[in-house]
C-alpha positions as a Python dict, from the first residue, in 0.01 Angstrom:
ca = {
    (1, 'X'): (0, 0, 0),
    (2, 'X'): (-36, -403, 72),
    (3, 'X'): (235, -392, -216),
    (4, 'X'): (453, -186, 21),
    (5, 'X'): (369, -393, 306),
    (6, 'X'): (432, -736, 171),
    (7, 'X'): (756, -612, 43),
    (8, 'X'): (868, -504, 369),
    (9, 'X'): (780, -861, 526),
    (10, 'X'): (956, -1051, 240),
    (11, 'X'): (1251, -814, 318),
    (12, 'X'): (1245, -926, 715),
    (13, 'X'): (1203, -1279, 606),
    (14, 'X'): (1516, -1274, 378),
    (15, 'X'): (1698, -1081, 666),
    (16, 'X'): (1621, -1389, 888),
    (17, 'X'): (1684, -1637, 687),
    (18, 'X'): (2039, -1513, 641),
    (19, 'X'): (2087, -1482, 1013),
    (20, 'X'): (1982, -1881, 1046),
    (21, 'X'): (2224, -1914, 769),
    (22, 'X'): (2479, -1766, 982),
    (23, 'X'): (2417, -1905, 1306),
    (24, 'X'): (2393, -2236, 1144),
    (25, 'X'): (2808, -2175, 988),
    (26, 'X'): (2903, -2084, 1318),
    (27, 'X'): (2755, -2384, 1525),
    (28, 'X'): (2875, -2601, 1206),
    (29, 'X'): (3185, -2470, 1312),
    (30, 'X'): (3157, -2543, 1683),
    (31, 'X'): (3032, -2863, 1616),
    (32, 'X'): (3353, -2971, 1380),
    (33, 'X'): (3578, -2779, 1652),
    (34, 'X'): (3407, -2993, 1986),
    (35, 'X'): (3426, -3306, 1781),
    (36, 'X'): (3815, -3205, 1716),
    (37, 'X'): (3843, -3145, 2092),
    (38, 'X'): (3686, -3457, 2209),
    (39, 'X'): (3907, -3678, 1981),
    (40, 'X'): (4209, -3537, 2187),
    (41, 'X'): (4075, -3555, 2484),
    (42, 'X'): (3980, -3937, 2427),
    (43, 'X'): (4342, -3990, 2312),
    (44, 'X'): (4488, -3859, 2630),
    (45, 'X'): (4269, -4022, 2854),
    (46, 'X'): (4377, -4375, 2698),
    (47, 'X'): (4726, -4244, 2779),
    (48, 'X'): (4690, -4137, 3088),
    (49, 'X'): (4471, -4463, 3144),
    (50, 'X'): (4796, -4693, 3039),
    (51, 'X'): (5053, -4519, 3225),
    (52, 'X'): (4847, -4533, 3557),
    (53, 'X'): (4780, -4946, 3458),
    (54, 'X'): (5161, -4958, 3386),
    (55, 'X'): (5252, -4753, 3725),
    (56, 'X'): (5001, -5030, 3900),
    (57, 'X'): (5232, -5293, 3760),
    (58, 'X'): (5531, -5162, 3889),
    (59, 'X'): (5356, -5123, 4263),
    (60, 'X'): (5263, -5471, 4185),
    (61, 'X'): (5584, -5579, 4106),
    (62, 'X'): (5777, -5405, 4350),
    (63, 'X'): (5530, -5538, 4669),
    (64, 'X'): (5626, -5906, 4523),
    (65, 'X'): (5936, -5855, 4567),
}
């Protein structure tokens, strides 16, 4: 009977272990995908960042004038 028993808790244990193994591949995953995503976002912020300081030039350039 504690035979029975102890298999049935190494049994749940393995279970969970494999669903830690699977959450940890999917927020792996997530992680690789949000560090993806926040390399493009940086990128088109610095864009967007030189066009509005070249637009600022222009304004600049044309209130000289």
């Amino acid at each position: 009977m504690e035979i029975h028993r102890l298999e049935k808790k190494i049994d749940a244990l393995i279970a969970y272990c494999r669903d830690l193994e699977n959450q940890n591949s999917f927020l792996e995953s997530e992680q690789t995908k949000l560090k993806k995503e926040k390399v493009s976002l940086v990128e088109k912020n610095r864009a967007a960042k030189t066009r509005i300081e070249l637009m600022i030039q222009q304004l600049k350039s044309l209130g000289d004038n």
